[in-house]
N, C-alpha and C positions, 0 to 999 in steps of 0.2 A: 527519384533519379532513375534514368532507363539505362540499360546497358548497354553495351556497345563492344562492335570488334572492329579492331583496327588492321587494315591491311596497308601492309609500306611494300613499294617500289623505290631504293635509294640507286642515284648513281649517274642514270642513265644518259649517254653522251647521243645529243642526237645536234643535228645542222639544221638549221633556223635562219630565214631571209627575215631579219629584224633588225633594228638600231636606228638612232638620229641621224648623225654624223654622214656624211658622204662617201667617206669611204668603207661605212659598213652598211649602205642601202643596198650595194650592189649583187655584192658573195654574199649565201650563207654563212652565219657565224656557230661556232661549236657552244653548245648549252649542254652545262648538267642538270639534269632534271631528278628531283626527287617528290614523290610523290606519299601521303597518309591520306587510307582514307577510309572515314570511319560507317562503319555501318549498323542497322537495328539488326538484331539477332535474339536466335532464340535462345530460351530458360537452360536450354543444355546441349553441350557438343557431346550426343554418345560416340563410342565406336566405329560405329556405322553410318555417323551421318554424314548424308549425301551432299556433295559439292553444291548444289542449289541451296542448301539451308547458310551458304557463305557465299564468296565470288572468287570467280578464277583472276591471280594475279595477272595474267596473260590479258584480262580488260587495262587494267589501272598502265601498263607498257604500253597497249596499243591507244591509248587516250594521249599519252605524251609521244607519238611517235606516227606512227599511219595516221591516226586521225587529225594531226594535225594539215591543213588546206598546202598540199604544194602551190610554191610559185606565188601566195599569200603574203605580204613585206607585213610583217605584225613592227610597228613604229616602236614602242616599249616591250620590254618582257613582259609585263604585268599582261599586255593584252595574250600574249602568250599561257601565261596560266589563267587567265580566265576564260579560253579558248578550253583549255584540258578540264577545268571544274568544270565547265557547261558538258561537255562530252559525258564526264560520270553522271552527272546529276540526270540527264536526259537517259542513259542508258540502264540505271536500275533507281528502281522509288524507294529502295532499303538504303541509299546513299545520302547520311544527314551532313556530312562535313567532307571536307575537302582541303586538305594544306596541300601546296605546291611550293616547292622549294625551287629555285633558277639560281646559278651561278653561271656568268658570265665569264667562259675561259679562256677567251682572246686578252680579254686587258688586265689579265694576271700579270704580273711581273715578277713576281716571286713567290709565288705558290700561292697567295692568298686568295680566299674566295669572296669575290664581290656578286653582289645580288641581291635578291626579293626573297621574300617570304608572302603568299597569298592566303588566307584562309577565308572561306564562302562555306556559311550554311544554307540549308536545303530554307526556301521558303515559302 
């Protein structure tokens, strides 16, 4: 078994040109985006070890947010998180998994959160 470190971005409210329906092709729609994501690492965090032997949380936000394509109609979420696992996987080779979490916060009605769950290993 290899070890791993887990980096979590939870939360994040970002606007997304996606959906079926006609009336959500047009506007962007609000998405909470939560993001794990697991990487190899080494035998031991001393002290002092340097930001490079981990990755800046500041990657894992800008994968669900900047990087995603303005002006892009992503037709399902699902194509939505697999847009953001491609971003990690392509931007560091230490990156073996990827879960990506999507709630859909327009068709709440009462607080509940509807959505995806995506998980992609590095292959």
């Amino acid at each position: 078994m290899h070890d791993s470190l887990q980096l979590e971005v939870h939360d994040l409210e970002v606007m997304v040109l996606t959906g079926v329906y006609s009336e959500e092709t047009h506007l962007p729609q609000p998405l909470r985006i939560s993001l794990t994501v697991d990487l190899s690492c080494p035998e031991h965090f001393a002290p002092d070890t340097p930001l490079s032997a981990s990755k800046n949380y500041l990657d894992l936000k800008h994968a669900a947010t900047a990087a995603l394509p303005p002006g892009v109609h992503f037709t399902l979420i699902e194509g939505v998180a697999d847009h953001i696992c491609e971003t990690m996987f392509v931007g560091d080779a230490r990156v073996q998994r990827v879960m990506i979490k999507i709630v859909k916060l327009a068709i709440a009605e009462a607080g509940e959160s509807i959505g995806i769950t995506l998980v992609r290993h590095r292959r």
